[in-house]
C-alpha positions in Angstrom: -72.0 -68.2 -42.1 -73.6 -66.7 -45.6 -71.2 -64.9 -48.0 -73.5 -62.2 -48.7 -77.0 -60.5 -47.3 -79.9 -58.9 -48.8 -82.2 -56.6 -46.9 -84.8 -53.4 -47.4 -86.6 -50.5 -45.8 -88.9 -47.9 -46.9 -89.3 -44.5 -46.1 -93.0 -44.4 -44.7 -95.5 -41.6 -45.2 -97.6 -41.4 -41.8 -100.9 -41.0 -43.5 -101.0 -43.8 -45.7 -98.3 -46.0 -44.4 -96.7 -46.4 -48.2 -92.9 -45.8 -48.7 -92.6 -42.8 -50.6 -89.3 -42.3 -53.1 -86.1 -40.2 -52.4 -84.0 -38.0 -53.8 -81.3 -39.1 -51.7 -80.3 -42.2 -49.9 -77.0 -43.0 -47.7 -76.5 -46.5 -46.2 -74.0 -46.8 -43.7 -72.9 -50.5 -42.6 -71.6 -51.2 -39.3 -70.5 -54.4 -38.0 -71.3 -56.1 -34.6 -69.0 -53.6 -32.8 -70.9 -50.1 -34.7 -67.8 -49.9 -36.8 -68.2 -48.2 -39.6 -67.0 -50.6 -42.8 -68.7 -49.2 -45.7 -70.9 -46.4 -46.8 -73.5 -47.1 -49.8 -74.3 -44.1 -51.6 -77.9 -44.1 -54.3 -77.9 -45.7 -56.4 -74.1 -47.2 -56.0 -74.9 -50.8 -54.5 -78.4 -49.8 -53.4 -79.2 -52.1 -56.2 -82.9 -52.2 -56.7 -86.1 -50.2 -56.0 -89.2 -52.3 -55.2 -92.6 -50.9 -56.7 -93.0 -47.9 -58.9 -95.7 -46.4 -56.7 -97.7 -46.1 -54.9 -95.2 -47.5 -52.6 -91.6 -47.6 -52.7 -88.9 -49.4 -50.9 -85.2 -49.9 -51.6 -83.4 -53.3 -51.3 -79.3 -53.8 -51.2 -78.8 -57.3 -52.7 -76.0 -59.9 -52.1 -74.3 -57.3 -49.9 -70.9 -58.7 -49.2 -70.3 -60.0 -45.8 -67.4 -62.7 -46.4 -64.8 -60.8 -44.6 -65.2 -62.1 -41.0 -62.6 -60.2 -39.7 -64.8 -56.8 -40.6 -68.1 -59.0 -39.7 -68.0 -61.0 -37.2 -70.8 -62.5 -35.3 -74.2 -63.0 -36.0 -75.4 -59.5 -37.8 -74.8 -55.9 -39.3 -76.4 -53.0 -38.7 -77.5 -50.7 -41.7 -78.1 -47.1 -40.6 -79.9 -45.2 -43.6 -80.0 -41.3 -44.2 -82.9 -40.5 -46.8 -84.1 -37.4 -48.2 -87.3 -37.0 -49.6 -88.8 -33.9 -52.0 -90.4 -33.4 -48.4 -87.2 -32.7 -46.8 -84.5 -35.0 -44.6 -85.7 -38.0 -42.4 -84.4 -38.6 -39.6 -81.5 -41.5 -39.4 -82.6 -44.9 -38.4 -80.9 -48.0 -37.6 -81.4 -51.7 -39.6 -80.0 -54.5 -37.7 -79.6 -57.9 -40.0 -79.1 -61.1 -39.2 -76.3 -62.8 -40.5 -76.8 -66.0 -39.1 -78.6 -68.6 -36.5 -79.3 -65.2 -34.0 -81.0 -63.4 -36.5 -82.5 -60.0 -35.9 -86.2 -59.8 -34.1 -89.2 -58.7 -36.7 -90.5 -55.9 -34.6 -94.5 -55.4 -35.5 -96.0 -52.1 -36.2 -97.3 -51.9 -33.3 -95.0 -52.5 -31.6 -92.0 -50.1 -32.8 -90.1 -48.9 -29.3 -90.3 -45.2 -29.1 -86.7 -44.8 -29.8 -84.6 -46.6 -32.0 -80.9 -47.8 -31.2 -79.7 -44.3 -33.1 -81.1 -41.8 -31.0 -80.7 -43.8 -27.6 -77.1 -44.1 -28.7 -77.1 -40.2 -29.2 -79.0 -39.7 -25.4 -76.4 -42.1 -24.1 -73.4 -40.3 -25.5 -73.5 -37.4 -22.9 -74.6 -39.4 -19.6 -72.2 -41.6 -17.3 -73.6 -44.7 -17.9 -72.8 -44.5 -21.8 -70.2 -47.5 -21.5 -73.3 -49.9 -20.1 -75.2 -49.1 -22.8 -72.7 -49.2 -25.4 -71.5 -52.7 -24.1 -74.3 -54.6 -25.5 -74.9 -55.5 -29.3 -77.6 -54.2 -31.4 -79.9 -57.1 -31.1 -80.2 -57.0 -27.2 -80.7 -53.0 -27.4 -83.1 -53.4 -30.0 -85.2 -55.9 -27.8 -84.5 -53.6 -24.9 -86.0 -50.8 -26.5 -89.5 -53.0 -27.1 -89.2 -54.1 -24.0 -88.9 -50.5 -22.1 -91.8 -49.5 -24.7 -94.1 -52.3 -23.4 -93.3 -51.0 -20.1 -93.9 -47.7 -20.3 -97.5 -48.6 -22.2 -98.4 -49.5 -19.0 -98.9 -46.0 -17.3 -102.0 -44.0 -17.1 -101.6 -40.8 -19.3 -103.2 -37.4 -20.3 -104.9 -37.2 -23.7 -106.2 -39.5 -25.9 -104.5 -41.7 -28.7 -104.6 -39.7 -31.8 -107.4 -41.4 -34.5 -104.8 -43.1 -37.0 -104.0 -45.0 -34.2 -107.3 -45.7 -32.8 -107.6 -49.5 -33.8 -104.2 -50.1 -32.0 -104.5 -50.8 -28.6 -100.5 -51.8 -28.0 -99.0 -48.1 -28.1 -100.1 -45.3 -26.0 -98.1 -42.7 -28.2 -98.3 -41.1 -29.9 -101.3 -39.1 -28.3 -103.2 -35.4 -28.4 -103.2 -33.8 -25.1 -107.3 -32.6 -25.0 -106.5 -28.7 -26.1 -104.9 -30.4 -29.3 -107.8 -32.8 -30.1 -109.6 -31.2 -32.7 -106.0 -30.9 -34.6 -105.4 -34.6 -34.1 -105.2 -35.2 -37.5 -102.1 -32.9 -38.3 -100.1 -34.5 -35.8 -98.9 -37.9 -37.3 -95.4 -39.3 -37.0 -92.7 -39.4 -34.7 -92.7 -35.6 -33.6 -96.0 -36.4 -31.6 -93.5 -38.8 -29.3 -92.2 -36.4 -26.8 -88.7 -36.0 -26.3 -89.2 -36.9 -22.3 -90.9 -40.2 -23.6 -88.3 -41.4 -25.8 -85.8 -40.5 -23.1 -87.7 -42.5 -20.9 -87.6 -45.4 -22.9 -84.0 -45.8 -23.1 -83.0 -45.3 -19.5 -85.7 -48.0 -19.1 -84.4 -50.4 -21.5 -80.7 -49.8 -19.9 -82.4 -50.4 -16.7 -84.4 -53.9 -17.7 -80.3 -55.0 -19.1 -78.8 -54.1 -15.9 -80.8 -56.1 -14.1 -81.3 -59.1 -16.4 -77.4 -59.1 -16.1 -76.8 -58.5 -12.6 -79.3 -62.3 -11.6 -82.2 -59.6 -10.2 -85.0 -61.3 -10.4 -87.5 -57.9 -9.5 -90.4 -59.1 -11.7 -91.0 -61.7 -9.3 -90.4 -60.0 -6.3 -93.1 -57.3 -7.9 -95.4 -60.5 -8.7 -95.1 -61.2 -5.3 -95.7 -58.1 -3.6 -98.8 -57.3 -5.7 -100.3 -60.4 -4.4 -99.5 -58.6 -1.1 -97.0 -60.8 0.7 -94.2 -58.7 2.4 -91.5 -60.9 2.6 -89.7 -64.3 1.2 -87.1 -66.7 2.5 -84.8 -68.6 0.0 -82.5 -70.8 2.7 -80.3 -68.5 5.0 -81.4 -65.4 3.1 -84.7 -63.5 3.8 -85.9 -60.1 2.7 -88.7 -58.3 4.2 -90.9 -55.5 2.4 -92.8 -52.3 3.6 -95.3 -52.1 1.0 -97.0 -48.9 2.9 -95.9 -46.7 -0.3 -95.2 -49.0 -2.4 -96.4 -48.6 -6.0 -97.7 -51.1 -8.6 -95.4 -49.5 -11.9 -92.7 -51.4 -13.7 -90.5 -48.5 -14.9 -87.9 -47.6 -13.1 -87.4 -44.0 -11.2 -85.4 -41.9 -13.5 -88.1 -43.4 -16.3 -91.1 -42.5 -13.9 -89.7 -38.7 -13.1 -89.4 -38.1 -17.4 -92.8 -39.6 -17.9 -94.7 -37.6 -14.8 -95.6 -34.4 -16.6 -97.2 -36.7 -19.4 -99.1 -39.0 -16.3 -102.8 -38.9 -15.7 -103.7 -37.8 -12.0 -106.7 -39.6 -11.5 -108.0 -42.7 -12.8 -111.3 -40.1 -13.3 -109.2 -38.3 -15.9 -112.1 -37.8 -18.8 -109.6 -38.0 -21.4 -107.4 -40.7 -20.1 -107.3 -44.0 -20.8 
Protein backbone atom coordinates (compact mmCIF):
# COMPACT_ATOMS: atom_id res chain seq x y z
CA UNK A 1 0.00 0.00 0.00
CA UNK A 2 1.41 3.73 -0.98
CA UNK A 3 2.40 6.01 2.01
CA UNK A 4 0.82 8.97 0.72
CA UNK A 5 -1.94 10.06 -2.19
CA UNK A 6 -2.31 12.92 -4.47
CA UNK A 7 -5.56 13.92 -6.01
CA UNK A 8 -7.66 17.16 -7.54
CA UNK A 9 -11.06 18.60 -8.44
CA UNK A 10 -12.29 21.74 -9.77
CA UNK A 11 -15.12 23.69 -9.23
CA UNK A 12 -16.89 23.76 -12.73
CA UNK A 13 -18.70 26.70 -14.26
CA UNK A 14 -21.65 25.16 -16.38
CA UNK A 15 -21.21 27.42 -19.31
CA UNK A 16 -17.82 26.95 -20.13
CA UNK A 17 -16.92 23.79 -18.32
CA UNK A 18 -13.58 25.71 -16.74
CA UNK A 19 -12.91 25.46 -12.85
CA UNK A 20 -13.43 28.79 -11.58
CA UNK A 21 -11.31 29.88 -8.22
CA UNK A 22 -12.71 30.07 -4.59
CA UNK A 23 -12.72 32.00 -1.76
CA UNK A 24 -13.14 29.18 0.33
CA UNK A 25 -12.32 25.51 0.27
CA UNK A 26 -12.96 22.62 3.04
CA UNK A 27 -11.75 19.06 2.39
CA UNK A 28 -12.91 16.53 4.58
CA UNK A 29 -11.25 12.97 4.43
CA UNK A 30 -12.96 9.90 5.29
CA UNK A 31 -11.77 6.51 5.25
CA UNK A 32 -13.29 3.29 3.82
CA UNK A 33 -15.87 3.21 6.65
CA UNK A 34 -17.07 7.48 6.06
CA UNK A 35 -15.12 8.20 9.12
CA UNK A 36 -14.21 11.37 9.40
CA UNK A 37 -10.05 11.43 10.05
CA UNK A 38 -9.07 14.77 9.00
CA UNK A 39 -10.42 18.07 7.80
CA UNK A 40 -8.16 20.23 5.28
CA UNK A 41 -8.85 23.80 5.49
CA UNK A 42 -7.48 26.46 2.25
CA UNK A 43 -4.82 26.79 1.89
CA UNK A 44 -3.60 24.45 4.96
CA UNK A 45 -2.48 21.10 3.11
CA UNK A 46 -4.53 21.99 -0.02
CA UNK A 47 -1.06 22.46 -1.33
CA UNK A 48 -1.27 23.70 -4.84
CA UNK A 49 -3.54 25.48 -7.32
CA UNK A 50 -3.34 24.22 -10.92
CA UNK A 51 -3.63 27.14 -13.66
CA UNK A 52 -4.04 30.77 -13.10
CA UNK A 53 -7.02 31.02 -15.29
CA UNK A 54 -8.89 30.57 -17.28
CA UNK A 55 -9.34 27.40 -15.36
CA UNK A 56 -8.62 26.46 -11.95
CA UNK A 57 -8.32 23.35 -10.01
CA UNK A 58 -6.90 22.48 -6.65
CA UNK A 59 -4.64 19.48 -5.93
CA UNK A 60 -3.69 18.02 -2.24
CA UNK A 61 -0.30 16.41 -2.70
CA UNK A 62 1.39 13.45 -0.80
CA UNK A 63 -1.59 13.41 1.48
CA UNK A 64 -0.62 11.05 4.25
CA UNK A 65 -2.27 7.67 4.24
CA UNK A 66 0.39 5.53 6.24
CA UNK A 67 -1.78 4.94 9.20
CA UNK A 68 -3.68 1.71 8.14
CA UNK A 69 -5.43 1.59 11.23
CA UNK A 70 -7.34 5.07 10.16
CA UNK A 71 -7.12 3.82 6.27
CA UNK A 72 -7.68 0.73 5.69
CA UNK A 73 -8.57 -0.82 2.45
CA UNK A 74 -8.25 0.09 -0.97
CA UNK A 75 -9.38 4.06 -0.89
CA UNK A 76 -10.51 7.43 0.79
CA UNK A 77 -13.04 9.52 0.13
CA UNK A 78 -12.48 13.34 -0.04
CA UNK A 79 -15.79 15.33 0.38
CA UNK A 80 -15.05 19.10 -0.57
CA UNK A 81 -17.10 22.27 0.45
CA UNK A 82 -16.16 25.28 -1.88
CA UNK A 83 -17.35 28.79 -2.04
CA UNK A 84 -17.04 30.80 -4.86
CA UNK A 85 -17.46 34.92 -5.28
CA UNK A 86 -20.81 33.31 -6.77
CA UNK A 87 -21.87 31.91 -3.62
CA UNK A 88 -21.58 28.13 -1.90
CA UNK A 89 -21.57 24.88 -4.00
CA UNK A 90 -22.99 22.24 -3.16
CA UNK A 91 -20.80 19.29 -1.25
CA UNK A 92 -19.53 16.56 -3.33
CA UNK A 93 -17.83 13.45 -2.70
CA UNK A 94 -14.08 12.27 -4.22
CA UNK A 95 -13.41 8.68 -3.76
CA UNK A 96 -9.47 7.79 -4.35
CA UNK A 97 -7.95 4.82 -4.81
CA UNK A 98 -5.38 3.83 -2.64
CA UNK A 99 -4.45 0.72 -4.15
CA UNK A 100 -4.96 -2.40 -6.72
CA UNK A 101 -9.16 -1.48 -6.59
CA UNK A 102 -8.71 1.91 -7.50
CA UNK A 103 -11.62 4.34 -7.96
CA UNK A 104 -13.70 4.18 -11.52
CA UNK A 105 -12.96 7.43 -13.90
CA UNK A 106 -16.51 8.40 -14.36
CA UNK A 107 -16.85 10.35 -18.01
CA UNK A 108 -18.73 13.51 -18.36
CA UNK A 109 -21.17 12.09 -19.76
CA UNK A 110 -21.68 9.92 -17.77
CA UNK A 111 -21.90 11.62 -14.20
CA UNK A 112 -24.95 9.66 -12.24
CA UNK A 113 -27.56 12.15 -11.26
CA UNK A 114 -26.68 11.98 -7.64
CA UNK A 115 -23.55 11.70 -6.10
CA UNK A 116 -22.73 9.32 -2.96
CA UNK A 117 -23.39 12.71 -0.70
CA UNK A 118 -26.80 13.47 -1.36
CA UNK A 119 -27.97 9.64 -1.79
CA UNK A 120 -26.36 9.28 1.56
CA UNK A 121 -28.52 12.32 2.81
CA UNK A 122 -32.01 10.68 0.97
CA UNK A 123 -31.02 7.43 2.65
CA UNK A 124 -30.60 8.87 6.09
CA UNK A 125 -34.46 9.24 6.70
CA UNK A 126 -35.86 5.88 4.91
CA UNK A 127 -35.76 2.18 6.37
CA UNK A 128 -33.52 0.80 4.15
CA UNK A 129 -30.59 3.31 5.21
CA UNK A 130 -28.47 0.38 6.76
CA UNK A 131 -28.45 -1.52 3.07
CA UNK A 132 -27.29 1.39 1.58
CA UNK A 133 -24.84 2.38 4.06
CA UNK A 134 -23.39 -1.31 4.08
CA UNK A 135 -21.50 -0.92 0.91
CA UNK A 136 -18.25 1.11 0.35
CA UNK A 137 -17.97 4.15 -1.73
CA UNK A 138 -16.65 2.47 -4.87
CA UNK A 139 -19.66 0.03 -5.28
CA UNK A 140 -22.20 3.11 -4.56
CA UNK A 141 -20.39 5.13 -6.85
CA UNK A 142 -20.72 2.47 -9.70
CA UNK A 143 -24.28 1.96 -8.49
CA UNK A 144 -25.14 5.43 -8.97
CA UNK A 145 -23.84 5.21 -12.90
CA UNK A 146 -25.42 2.24 -13.16
CA UNK A 147 -29.09 3.42 -11.87
CA UNK A 148 -28.25 6.61 -14.24
CA UNK A 149 -27.81 4.33 -17.35
CA UNK A 150 -30.99 2.90 -16.34
CA UNK A 151 -33.04 5.53 -15.94
CA UNK A 152 -31.66 7.11 -19.50
CA UNK A 153 -33.57 4.57 -20.78
CA UNK A 154 -37.16 5.99 -20.36
CA UNK A 155 -39.16 8.06 -22.74
CA UNK A 156 -39.47 11.67 -21.20
CA UNK A 157 -41.23 15.13 -21.67
CA UNK A 158 -39.11 18.01 -23.11
CA UNK A 159 -36.19 18.10 -24.89
CA UNK A 160 -32.36 18.05 -23.73
CA UNK A 161 -31.40 21.58 -23.12
CA UNK A 162 -28.72 22.86 -26.16
CA UNK A 163 -25.32 22.68 -24.03
CA UNK A 164 -26.11 19.22 -24.00
CA UNK A 165 -27.19 18.68 -27.41
CA UNK A 166 -24.07 16.77 -28.82
CA UNK A 167 -24.46 14.27 -25.81
CA UNK A 168 -26.61 11.56 -26.45
CA UNK A 169 -25.71 9.40 -23.01
CA UNK A 170 -27.76 11.73 -20.48
CA UNK A 171 -31.39 12.54 -20.83
CA UNK A 172 -31.08 15.29 -18.02
CA UNK A 173 -30.92 17.67 -17.61
CA UNK A 174 -33.86 18.82 -19.99
CA UNK A 175 -36.47 21.90 -20.65
CA UNK A 176 -39.94 20.86 -20.36
CA UNK A 177 -41.44 22.68 -23.88
CA UNK A 178 -43.12 25.94 -21.91
CA UNK A 179 -39.26 26.44 -20.74
CA UNK A 180 -37.67 26.03 -24.18
CA UNK A 181 -37.02 29.40 -25.24
CA UNK A 182 -35.27 29.91 -21.69
CA UNK A 183 -33.08 26.80 -22.19
CA UNK A 184 -30.14 28.63 -22.00
CA UNK A 185 -30.51 29.93 -18.37
CA UNK A 186 -31.03 26.60 -17.03
CA UNK A 187 -27.53 24.95 -16.88
CA UNK A 188 -26.27 22.87 -13.94
CA UNK A 189 -27.53 20.57 -11.56
CA UNK A 190 -30.75 22.48 -10.45
CA UNK A 191 -32.29 21.48 -13.94
CA UNK A 192 -32.08 17.61 -12.35
CA UNK A 193 -35.21 17.34 -10.61
CA UNK A 194 -35.30 16.42 -7.15
CA UNK A 195 -37.81 13.18 -8.11
CA UNK A 196 -34.95 12.14 -10.65
CA UNK A 197 -32.13 12.17 -8.39
CA UNK A 198 -34.32 10.27 -5.91
CA UNK A 199 -34.94 7.97 -8.41
CA UNK A 200 -31.58 7.18 -9.09
CA UNK A 201 -30.59 6.12 -5.83
CA UNK A 202 -33.50 3.87 -4.88
CA UNK A 203 -32.47 2.37 -8.31
CA UNK A 204 -28.92 1.95 -7.59
CA UNK A 205 -29.88 0.35 -3.96
CA UNK A 206 -32.12 -1.75 -5.96
CA UNK A 207 -29.46 -2.99 -8.82
CA UNK A 208 -27.02 -3.89 -5.17
CA UNK A 209 -29.78 -5.84 -3.69
CA UNK A 210 -30.10 -7.85 -6.32
CA UNK A 211 -26.58 -8.32 -7.49
CA UNK A 212 -26.15 -9.52 -3.79
CA UNK A 213 -29.03 -11.61 -3.30
CA UNK A 214 -27.72 -14.33 -6.87
CA UNK A 215 -30.98 -12.55 -8.92
CA UNK A 216 -30.19 -12.92 -12.11
CA UNK A 217 -33.54 -10.49 -13.41
CA UNK A 218 -31.52 -9.14 -16.44
CA UNK A 219 -31.68 -12.38 -17.95
CA UNK A 220 -35.00 -13.29 -17.05
CA UNK A 221 -35.95 -9.68 -18.69
CA UNK A 222 -33.62 -10.79 -21.77
CA UNK A 223 -35.68 -13.58 -21.87
CA UNK A 224 -39.12 -12.41 -21.61
CA UNK A 225 -38.50 -9.69 -24.24
CA UNK A 226 -37.72 -12.31 -26.64
CA UNK A 227 -41.29 -13.46 -25.54
CA UNK A 228 -40.73 -16.79 -23.96
CA UNK A 229 -42.94 -17.23 -20.74
CA UNK A 230 -41.18 -19.60 -18.79
CA UNK A 231 -37.63 -21.49 -18.10
CA UNK A 232 -36.71 -24.70 -16.40
CA UNK A 233 -33.20 -24.96 -14.58
CA UNK A 234 -33.43 -28.98 -13.24
CA UNK A 235 -36.28 -29.34 -10.58
CA UNK A 236 -37.03 -25.65 -10.51
CA UNK A 237 -39.35 -23.93 -13.22
CA UNK A 238 -40.93 -20.54 -13.22
CA UNK A 239 -43.65 -19.58 -15.42
CA UNK A 240 -44.46 -15.81 -16.56
CA UNK A 241 -47.76 -13.87 -17.51
CA UNK A 242 -46.36 -11.37 -19.70
CA UNK A 243 -50.04 -9.92 -20.48
CA UNK A 244 -48.96 -6.57 -18.54
CA UNK A 245 -45.71 -6.96 -18.50
CA UNK A 246 -43.56 -3.98 -19.33
CA UNK A 247 -40.22 -3.62 -21.18
CA UNK A 248 -38.44 -0.96 -18.38
CA UNK A 249 -35.37 -1.83 -16.22
CA UNK A 250 -36.03 0.43 -13.23
CA UNK A 251 -37.55 -0.77 -10.55
CA UNK A 252 -41.18 0.37 -9.14
CA UNK A 253 -40.52 2.89 -6.48
CA UNK A 254 -37.88 4.32 -9.30
CA UNK A 255 -40.75 4.19 -12.08
CA UNK A 256 -43.57 5.89 -9.65
CA UNK A 257 -40.69 9.09 -8.88
CA UNK A 258 -39.88 9.31 -12.60
CA UNK A 259 -43.83 9.18 -13.93
CA UNK A 260 -44.75 12.81 -13.76
CA UNK A 261 -41.36 13.49 -15.80
CA UNK A 262 -42.51 10.34 -18.46
CA UNK A 263 -43.62 10.91 -22.05
CA UNK A 264 -47.22 9.50 -22.68
CA UNK A 265 -46.94 8.68 -26.17
CA UNK A 266 -44.19 7.70 -28.28
CA UNK A 267 -46.04 10.69 -30.58
CA UNK A 268 -44.91 13.12 -27.91
CA UNK A 269 -43.51 16.12 -30.41
CA UNK A 270 -41.06 17.08 -27.86
CA UNK A 271 -39.93 13.76 -26.74
CA UNK A 272 -37.28 11.87 -27.59
Amino acid sequence: MPETVTFEDKVIDPTTLLGVPVVALTIEIRNRNKDLQETLVFPAGISEIIGAGPDYSYKVTDFDISDQTKYPGTFICAKWFATTAAGVVRPWTQVIGISGAASPTVPDNRTPYIDITEADEFFQTRLDYVDWDRFDAITQLRALVSASDCLDGERYKGIKIRFFETDTTRQWPRTMPFEEAMASFFLGIDRIPTRIRWATAVQALYLLKAIERGHDWEARRDMQLKGLTGVTRGDNSEQWNLEFATRRSICEEAYELLHPFLAQGIDSANAY
